[in-house]
C-alpha positions as CSV (number, residue, x, y, z in Angstrom):
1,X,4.9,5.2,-14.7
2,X,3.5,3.5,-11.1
3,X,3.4,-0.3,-13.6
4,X,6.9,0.6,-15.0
5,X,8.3,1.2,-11.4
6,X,6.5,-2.2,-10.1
7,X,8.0,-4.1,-13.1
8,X,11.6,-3.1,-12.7
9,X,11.7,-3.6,-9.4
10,X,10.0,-7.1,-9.7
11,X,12.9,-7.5,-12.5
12,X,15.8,-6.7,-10.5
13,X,14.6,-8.4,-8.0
14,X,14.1,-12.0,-9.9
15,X,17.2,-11.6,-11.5
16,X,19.1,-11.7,-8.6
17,X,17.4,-14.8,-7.5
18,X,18.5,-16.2,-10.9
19,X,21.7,-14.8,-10.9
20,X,22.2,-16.5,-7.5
21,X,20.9,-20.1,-8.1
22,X,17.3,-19.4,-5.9
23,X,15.4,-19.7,-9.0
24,X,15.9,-22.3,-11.9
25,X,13.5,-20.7,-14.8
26,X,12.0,-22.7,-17.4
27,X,9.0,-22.7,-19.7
28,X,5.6,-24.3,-19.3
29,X,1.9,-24.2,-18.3
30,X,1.0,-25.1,-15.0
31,X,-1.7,-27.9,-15.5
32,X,-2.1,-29.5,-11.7
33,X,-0.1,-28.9,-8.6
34,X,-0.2,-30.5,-5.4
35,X,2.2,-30.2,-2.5
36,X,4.3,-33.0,-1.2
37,X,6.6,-33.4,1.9
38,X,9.0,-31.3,0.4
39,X,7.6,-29.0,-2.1
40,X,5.0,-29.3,-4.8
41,X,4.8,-31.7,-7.7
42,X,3.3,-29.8,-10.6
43,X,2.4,-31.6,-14.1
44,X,2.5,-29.4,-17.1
45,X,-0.2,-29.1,-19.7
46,X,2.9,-30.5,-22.0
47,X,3.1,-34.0,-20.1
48,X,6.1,-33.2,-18.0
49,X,6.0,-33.7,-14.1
50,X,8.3,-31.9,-11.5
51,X,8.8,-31.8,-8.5
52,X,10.1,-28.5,-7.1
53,X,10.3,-26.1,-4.6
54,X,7.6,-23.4,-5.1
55,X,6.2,-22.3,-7.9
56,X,5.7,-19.0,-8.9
57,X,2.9,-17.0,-10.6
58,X,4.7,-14.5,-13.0
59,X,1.9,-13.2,-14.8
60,X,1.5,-10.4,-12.2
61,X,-0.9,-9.1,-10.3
62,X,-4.6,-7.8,-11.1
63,X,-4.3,-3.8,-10.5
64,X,-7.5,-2.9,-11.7
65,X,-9.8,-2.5,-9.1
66,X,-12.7,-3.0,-11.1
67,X,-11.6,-6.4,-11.6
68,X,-10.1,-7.8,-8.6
69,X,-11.6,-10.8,-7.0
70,X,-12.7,-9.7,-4.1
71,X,-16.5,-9.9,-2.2
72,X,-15.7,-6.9,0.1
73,X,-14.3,-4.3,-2.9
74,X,-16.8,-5.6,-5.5
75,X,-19.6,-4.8,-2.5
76,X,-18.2,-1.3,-2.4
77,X,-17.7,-0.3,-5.9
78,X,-21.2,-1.8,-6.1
79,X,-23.4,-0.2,-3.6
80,X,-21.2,3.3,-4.8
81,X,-19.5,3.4,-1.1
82,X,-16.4,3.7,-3.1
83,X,-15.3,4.4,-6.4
84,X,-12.3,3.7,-8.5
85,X,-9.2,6.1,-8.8
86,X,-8.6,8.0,-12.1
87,X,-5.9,5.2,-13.0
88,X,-8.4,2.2,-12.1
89,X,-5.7,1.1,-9.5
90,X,-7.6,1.8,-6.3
91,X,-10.1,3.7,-4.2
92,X,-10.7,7.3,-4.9
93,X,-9.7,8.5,-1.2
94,X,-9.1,11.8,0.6
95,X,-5.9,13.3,1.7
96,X,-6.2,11.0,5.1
97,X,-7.1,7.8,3.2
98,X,-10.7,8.1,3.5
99,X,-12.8,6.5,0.7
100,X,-15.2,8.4,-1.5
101,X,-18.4,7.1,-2.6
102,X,-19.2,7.6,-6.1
103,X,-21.7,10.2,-5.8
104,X,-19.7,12.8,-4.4
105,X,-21.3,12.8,-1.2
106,X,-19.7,12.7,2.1
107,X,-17.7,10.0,3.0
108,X,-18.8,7.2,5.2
109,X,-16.4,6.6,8.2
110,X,-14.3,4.2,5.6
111,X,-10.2,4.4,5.3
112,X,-8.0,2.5,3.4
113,X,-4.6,2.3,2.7
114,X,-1.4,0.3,1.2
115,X,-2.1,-1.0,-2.5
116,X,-5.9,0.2,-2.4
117,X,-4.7,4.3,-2.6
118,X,-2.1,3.3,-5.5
119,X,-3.8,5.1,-7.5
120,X,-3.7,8.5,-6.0
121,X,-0.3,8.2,-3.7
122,X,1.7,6.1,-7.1
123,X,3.9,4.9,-4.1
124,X,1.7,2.9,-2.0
125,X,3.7,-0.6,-1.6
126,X,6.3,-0.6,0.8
127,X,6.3,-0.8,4.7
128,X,7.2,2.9,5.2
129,X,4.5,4.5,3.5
130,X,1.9,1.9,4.5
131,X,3.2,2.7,8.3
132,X,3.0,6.5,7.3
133,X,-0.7,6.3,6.0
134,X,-1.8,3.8,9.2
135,X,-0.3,7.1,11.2
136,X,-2.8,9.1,9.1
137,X,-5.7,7.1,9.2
138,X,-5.6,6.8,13.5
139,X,-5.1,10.3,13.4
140,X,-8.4,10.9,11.6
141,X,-10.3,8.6,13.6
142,X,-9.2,9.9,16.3
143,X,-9.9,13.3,15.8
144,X,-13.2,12.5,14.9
145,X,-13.8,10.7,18.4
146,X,-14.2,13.7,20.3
């Protein structure tokens, strides 16, 4: 359901930018960009050259966690300080946001939050519950401090 939800909202969302004249759409693959004084001058892999305004990447983003590009979550789901969710779309975490390693044992003083507990929480993109789960994670810290 969580992809679904992301997609329609990304949908509506780009549609009214279309609807509205913000976004011209057209077809191509992105060969070379480079940004000028006013925007970026991209050259398709058909020959055509453009200049426009930005350029968007509409083939989404990478939600599997397991595959995302990143040195600091790679090190983590390597050394088995974290593990994915059941979906792939995050860490598996407590109720508070605290991470758990892979081998069941107890959790190292690590917290996330945001797109990272996806998995688990389904909503896990917008300012409010991000702001909600920061609340959560300070309180655990903090009660762990004295």
């Amino acid at each position: 359901m969580l992809p679904q939800l992301d997609v329609y909202r990304s949908i509506r969302a780009f549609a009214a930018a279309v609807a509205e004249g913000w976004i011209t759409v057209g077809p191509g693959e992105l060969a070379d960009a480079a940004p000028t004084g006013d925007g970026v001058r991209v050259r398709l892999r058909d020959g055509r050259a453009l200049t426009v305004g930005a350029v968007l990447n509409c083939t989404g983003p990478q939600t599997d966690v397991r595959r995302v590009p990143d040195p600091l979550v790679a090190v983590l789901l390597g050394a088995g300080l974290a593990e994915p969710d059941d979906l792939g779309q995050g860490f598996r975490t407590d109720a508070l946001g605290r991470v758990r390693p892979a081998d069941g044992s107890p959790p190292a003083p690590l917290w996330t939050l945001g797109a990272l507990r996806r998995g688990s929480l389904l909503e896990s993109t917008a300012i409010p519950e991000i702001r909600a789960q920061a609340g959560e994670v300070a309180g655990d810290i903090l009660a762990g401090a004295d």
